[in-house]
C-alpha positions as CSV (number, residue, x, y, z in Angstrom):
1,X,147.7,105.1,60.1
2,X,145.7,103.3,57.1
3,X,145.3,100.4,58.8
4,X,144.1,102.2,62.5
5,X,141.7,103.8,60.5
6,X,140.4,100.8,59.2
7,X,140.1,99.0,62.5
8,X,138.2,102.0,63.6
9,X,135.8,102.0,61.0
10,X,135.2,98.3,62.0
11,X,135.1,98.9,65.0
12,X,132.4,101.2,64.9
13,X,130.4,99.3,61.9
14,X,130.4,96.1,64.5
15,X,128.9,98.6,67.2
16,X,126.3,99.7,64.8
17,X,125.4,96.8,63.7
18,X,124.9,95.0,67.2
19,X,122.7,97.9,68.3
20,X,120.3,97.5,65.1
21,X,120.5,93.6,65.9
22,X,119.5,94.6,68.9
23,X,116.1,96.4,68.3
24,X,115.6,95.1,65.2
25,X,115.8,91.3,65.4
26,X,112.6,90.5,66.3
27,X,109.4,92.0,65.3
28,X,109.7,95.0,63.0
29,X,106.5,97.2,65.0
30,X,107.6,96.7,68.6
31,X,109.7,96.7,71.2
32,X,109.5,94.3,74.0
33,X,110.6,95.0,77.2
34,X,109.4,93.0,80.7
35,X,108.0,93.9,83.9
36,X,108.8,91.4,87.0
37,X,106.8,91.9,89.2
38,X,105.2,90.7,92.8
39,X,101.9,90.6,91.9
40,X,101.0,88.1,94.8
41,X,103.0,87.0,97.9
42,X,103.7,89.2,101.0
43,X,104.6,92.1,98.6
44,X,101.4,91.8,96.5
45,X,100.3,95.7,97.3
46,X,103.4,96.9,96.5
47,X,103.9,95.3,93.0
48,X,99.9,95.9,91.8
49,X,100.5,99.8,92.7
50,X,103.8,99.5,90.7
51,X,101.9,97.6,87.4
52,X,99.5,100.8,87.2
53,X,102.5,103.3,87.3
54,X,104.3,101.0,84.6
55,X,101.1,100.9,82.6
56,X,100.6,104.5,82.8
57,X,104.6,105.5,81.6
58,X,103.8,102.6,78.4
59,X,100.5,104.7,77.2
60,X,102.7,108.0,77.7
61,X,105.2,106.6,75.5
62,X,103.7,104.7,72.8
63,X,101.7,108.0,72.4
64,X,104.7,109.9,71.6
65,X,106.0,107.3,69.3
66,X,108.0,104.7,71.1
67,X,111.4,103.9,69.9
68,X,111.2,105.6,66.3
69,X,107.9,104.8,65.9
70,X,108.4,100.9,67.2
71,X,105.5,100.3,69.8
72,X,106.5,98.8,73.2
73,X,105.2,96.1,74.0
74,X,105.1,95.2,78.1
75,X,105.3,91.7,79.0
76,X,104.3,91.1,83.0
77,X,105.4,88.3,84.8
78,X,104.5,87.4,88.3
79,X,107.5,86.6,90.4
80,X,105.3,85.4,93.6
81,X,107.5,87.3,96.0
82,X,110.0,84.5,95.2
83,X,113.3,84.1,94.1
84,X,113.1,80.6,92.2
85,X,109.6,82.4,90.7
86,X,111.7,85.2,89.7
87,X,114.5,83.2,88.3
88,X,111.8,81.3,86.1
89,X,110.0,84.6,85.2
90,X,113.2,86.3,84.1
91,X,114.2,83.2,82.0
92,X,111.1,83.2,80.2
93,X,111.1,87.1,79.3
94,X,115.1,86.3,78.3
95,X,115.0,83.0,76.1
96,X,111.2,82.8,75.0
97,X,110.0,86.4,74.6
98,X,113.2,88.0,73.8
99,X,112.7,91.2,75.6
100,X,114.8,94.0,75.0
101,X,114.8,95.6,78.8
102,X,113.5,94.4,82.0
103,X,112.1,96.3,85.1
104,X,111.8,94.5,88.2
105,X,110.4,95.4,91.8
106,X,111.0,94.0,94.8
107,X,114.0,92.7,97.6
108,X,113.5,89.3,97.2
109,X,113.5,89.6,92.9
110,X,116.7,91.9,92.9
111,X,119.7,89.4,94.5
112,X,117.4,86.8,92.3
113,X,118.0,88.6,88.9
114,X,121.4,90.0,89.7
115,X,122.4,86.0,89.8
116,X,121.7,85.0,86.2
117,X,121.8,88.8,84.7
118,X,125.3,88.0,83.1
119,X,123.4,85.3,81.4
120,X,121.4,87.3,79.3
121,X,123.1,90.8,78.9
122,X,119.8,92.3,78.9
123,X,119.4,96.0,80.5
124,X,117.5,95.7,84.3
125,X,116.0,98.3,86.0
126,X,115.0,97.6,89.6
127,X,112.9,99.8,91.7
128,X,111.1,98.8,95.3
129,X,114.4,97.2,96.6
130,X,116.2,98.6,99.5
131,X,118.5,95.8,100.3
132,X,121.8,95.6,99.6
133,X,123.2,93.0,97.1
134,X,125.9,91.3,99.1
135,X,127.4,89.4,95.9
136,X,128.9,90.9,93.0
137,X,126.6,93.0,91.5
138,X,126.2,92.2,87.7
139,X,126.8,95.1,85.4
140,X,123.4,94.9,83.8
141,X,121.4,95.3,87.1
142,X,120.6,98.9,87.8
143,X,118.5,100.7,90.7
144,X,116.2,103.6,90.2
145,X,115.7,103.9,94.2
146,X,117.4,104.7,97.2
147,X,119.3,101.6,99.3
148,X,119.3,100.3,102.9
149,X,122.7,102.2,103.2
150,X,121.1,105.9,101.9
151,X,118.0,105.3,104.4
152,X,119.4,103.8,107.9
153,X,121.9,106.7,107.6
154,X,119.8,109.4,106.8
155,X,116.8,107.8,109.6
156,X,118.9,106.8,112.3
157,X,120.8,110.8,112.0
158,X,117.2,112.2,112.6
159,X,116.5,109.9,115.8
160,X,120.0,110.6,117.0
161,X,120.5,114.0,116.7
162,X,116.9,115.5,116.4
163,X,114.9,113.4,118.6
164,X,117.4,113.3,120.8
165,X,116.7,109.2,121.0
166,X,119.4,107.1,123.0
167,X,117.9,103.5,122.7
168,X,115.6,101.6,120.4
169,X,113.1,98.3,119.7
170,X,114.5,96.7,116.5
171,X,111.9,94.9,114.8
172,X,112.9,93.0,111.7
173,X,111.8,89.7,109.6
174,X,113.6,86.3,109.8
175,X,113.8,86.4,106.0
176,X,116.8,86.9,103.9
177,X,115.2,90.3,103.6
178,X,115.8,90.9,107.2
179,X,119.2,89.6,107.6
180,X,120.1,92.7,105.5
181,X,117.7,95.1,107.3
182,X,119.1,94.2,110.2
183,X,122.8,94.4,109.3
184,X,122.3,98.1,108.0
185,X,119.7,99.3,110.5
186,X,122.1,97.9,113.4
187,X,125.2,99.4,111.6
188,X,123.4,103.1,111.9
189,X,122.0,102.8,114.6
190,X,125.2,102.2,116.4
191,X,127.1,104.5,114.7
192,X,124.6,107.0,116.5
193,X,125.3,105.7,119.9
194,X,122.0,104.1,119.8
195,X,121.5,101.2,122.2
196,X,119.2,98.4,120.8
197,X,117.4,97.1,124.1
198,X,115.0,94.9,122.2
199,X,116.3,92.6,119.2
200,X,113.1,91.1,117.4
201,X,113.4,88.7,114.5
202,X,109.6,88.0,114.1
203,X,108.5,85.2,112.0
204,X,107.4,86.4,108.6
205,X,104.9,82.9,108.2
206,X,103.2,83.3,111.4
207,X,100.9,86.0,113.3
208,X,100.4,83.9,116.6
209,X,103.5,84.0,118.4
210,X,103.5,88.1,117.6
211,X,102.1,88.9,121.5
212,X,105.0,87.3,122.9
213,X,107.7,89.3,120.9
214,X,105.2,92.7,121.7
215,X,105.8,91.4,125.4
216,X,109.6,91.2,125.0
217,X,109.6,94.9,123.4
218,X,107.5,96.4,126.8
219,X,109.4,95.3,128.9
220,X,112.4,96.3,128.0
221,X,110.9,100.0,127.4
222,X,112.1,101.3,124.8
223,X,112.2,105.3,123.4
224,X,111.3,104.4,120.2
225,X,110.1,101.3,117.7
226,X,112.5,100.8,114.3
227,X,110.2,98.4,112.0
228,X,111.7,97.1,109.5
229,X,109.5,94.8,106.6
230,X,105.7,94.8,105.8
231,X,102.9,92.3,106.2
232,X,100.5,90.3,108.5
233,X,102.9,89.3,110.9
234,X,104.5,92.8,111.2
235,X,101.2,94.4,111.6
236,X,100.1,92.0,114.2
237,X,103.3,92.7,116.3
238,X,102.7,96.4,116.4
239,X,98.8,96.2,117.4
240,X,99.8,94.1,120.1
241,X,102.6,96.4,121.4
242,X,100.0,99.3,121.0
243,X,97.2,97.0,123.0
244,X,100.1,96.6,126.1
245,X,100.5,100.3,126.3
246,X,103.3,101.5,124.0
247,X,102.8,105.4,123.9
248,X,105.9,106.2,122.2
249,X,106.3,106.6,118.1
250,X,107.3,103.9,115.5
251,X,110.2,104.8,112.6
252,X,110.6,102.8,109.7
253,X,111.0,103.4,105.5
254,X,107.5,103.3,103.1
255,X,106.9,100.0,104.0
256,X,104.9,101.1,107.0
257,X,102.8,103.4,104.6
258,X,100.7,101.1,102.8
259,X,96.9,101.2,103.2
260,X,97.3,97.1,105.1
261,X,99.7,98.5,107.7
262,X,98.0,101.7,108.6
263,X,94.1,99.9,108.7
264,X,95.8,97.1,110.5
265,X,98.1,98.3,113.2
266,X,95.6,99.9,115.7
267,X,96.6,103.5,115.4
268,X,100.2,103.0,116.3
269,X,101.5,104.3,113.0
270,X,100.0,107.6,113.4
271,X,103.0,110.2,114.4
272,X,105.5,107.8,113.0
273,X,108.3,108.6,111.1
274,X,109.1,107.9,107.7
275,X,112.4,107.9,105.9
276,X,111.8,108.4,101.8
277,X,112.7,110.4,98.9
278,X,109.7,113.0,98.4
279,X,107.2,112.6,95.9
280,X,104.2,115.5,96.4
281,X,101.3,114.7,94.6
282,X,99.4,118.1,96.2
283,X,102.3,120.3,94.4
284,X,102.1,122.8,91.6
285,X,104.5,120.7,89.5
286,X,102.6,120.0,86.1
287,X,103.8,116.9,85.5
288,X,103.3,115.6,89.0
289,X,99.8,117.0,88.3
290,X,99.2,115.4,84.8
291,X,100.1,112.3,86.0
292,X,97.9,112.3,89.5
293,X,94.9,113.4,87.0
294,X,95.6,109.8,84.7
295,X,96.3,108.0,87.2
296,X,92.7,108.6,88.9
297,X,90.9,108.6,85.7
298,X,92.4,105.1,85.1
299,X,92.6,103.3,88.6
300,X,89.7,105.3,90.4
301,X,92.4,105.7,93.4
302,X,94.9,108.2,94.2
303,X,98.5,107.9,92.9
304,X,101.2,107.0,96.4
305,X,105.1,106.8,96.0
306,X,105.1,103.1,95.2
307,X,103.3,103.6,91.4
308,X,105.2,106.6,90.7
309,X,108.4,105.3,91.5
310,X,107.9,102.4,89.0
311,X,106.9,104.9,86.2
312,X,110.0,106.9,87.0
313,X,111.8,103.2,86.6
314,X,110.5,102.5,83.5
315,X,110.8,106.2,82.0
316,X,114.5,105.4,82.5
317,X,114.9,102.5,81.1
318,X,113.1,103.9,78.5
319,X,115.1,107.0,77.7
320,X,118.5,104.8,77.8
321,X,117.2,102.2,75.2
322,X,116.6,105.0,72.6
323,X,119.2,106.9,73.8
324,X,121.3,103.8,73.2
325,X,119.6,103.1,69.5
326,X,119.8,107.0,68.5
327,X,123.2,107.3,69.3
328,X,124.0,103.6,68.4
329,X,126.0,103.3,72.1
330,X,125.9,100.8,74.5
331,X,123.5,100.7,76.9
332,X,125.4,101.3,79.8
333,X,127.0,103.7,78.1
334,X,123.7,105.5,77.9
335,X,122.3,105.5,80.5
336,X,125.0,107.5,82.2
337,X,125.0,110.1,79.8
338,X,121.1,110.8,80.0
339,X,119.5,113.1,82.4
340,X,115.7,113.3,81.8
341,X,113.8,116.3,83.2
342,X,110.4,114.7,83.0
343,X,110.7,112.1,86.0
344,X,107.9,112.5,88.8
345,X,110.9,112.2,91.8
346,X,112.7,114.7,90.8
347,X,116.1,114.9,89.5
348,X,117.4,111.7,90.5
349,X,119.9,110.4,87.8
350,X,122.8,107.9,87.1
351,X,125.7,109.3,87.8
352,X,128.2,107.4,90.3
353,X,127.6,103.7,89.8
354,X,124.6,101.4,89.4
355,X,122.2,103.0,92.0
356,X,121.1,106.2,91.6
357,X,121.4,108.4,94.6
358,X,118.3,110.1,96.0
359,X,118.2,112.9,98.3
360,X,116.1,111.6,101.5
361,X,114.1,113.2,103.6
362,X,111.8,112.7,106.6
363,X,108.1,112.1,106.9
364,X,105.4,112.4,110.1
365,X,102.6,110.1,109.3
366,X,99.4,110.3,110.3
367,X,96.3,108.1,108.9
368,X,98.1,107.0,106.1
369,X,99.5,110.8,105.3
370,X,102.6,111.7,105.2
371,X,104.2,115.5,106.3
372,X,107.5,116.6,105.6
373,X,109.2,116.7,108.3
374,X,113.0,117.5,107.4
């Protein structure tokens, strides 16, 4: 019994002691934890909105005191919207900077991170990143948003059963990106009893061959447009297939919400439909309305979905570290046992794995706006 005891107490004293090795070992004011994200590349707009909510959630908590009373200290790295420049980034923040936590946005940075994650052993929060990681996913690598599975499910449902949709344009990039958008997208929408009458890998480098795949969509007529992916060539396919006539609505995720895609698709976005999990910035919620207020006084623009999803990230990651250091308990053991009230989405939490799991909903767009729909 003696000697359990004692293993116990060691045990515990070696738990203790890599938890204050872990906050402690480098300066004795902050804590540094780092930011990947896609500053410039195809997802540029996405990653700048996500740095101001990050930016934001750092003020918030460095004005309540940190980590008992250790600053954080946010080190940004630009991954490029690339995997090797992600790999390089996370590297750097791992081996030279020594952060303590990492949040990172994007599909192309997540499979990147969750390669060499094991590496390190360093908490990950990823946010922005539908796709599914086909590898094993590394237990370090954590997602504060909903997947590819959570949306094609919940979207392709809707067109099914309450738009009464029986076939579809698929339009998807010839990325690694789009292999998975595809897979998912095609996986729903047959599991609906959807036929896909127009199969569309456009090229995510070029905008000049876009009339001919908005030619292939016409004439095969379809009920409705899936787009899948952002950016110039994206956009130039759908203002061509609005220039040849197409009178019928576009569905998609977020992607399609951002100012680019809305200024540059010649009106065809308006009346789409938009699978996300609900953020309403025009609700009574106080905290949703504090944080609109900063957020304007600060950027001079209105707050979307994109920045406040990456200030949700980061509160998380937040809340688990010191959970983790007040409790001295392993991360992962914190993060699960956390449930903050303060988060702008609502009460999505880690519960049943890795990802958390959002409740979706749908959104009618018009001029940038969205409408909840169902």
């Amino acid at each position: 019994m003696k000697r359990n005891k004692l293993f116990g107490l060691i045990a515990l004293a070696v738990v203790l002691l890599g938890v204050f090795y872990y906050f402690n070992k480098e300066s004795d004011d902050t804590i540094k934890i780092g930011a990947l994200l896609s500053l410039t590349g195809d997802n540029a707009q996405q990653g700048n909105l996500a740095k101001n909510g990050i930016l934001v959630a750092v003020e918030k908590v460095n004005s309540e005191g940190g980590i008992n009373g250790k600053m954080i200290e946010l080190i940004i790295e630009d991954t490029h919207t690339d995997a090797s420049g992600t790999i390089t980034a996370m590297k750097k923040l791992a081996t030279l900077d020594k952060v303590k936590g990492i949040v990172v946005t994007g599909d192309t940075e997540l499979p990147a991170v969750n390669q060499i994650a094991d590496n390190y052993g360093i908490p990950i929060m990823a946010t922005i990143c539908t796709g599914m990681i086909e590898k094993e996913r590394s237990e370090w690598v954590y997602r504060y948003c909903y997947n590819e599975e959570q949306e094609d499910d919940f979207l392709m449902k809707y067109v099914s059963q309450d738009l009464g949709i029986k076939n579809m344009a698929l339009l998807y990039p010839n990325s690694i990106a789009g292999q998975a958008f595809y897979k998912y997208s095609k996986k729903y929408i047959e599991a609906n009893q959807i036929q896909i009458v127009a199969d569309i890998a456009y090229d995510v480098q070029s905008t000049n061959v876009q009339r001919d795949n908005a030619v292939k969509v016409m004439n095969n007529n379809p009920e409705i447009i899936c787009a899948r992916g952002f950016g110039p060539s994206l956009d130039a396919l759908l203002r061509h297939i609005k220039e040849l006539g197409y009178k019928g609505r576009v569905v998609g995720d977020l992607s399609l919400s951002v100012p680019s895609a809305v200024k540059n698709t010649n009106g065809i976005l308006n009346g789409a439909y938009i699978v996300a999990s609900d953020l309403d910035l025009k609700s009574d919620n106080s905290l949703v309305a504090s944080y609109a207020q900063i957020y304007k006084s600060k950027y001079n623009i209105a707050p979307c979905f994109w920045d406040a999803i990456a200030y949700d990230s980061f509160m998380y990651l937040f809340y688990a570290m010191k959970e983790s250091f007040d409790k001295a308990i392993p991360f992962k053991d914190a993060i699960f046992s956390i449930k903050p009230n303060d988060l702008l989405l609502g009460k999505n939490w880690f519960e049943n794995g890795n990802d958390v799991s959002f409740k979706m909903h749908i959104f009618e767009m018009n001029e940038g706006n969205l409408t909840l729909v169902k």
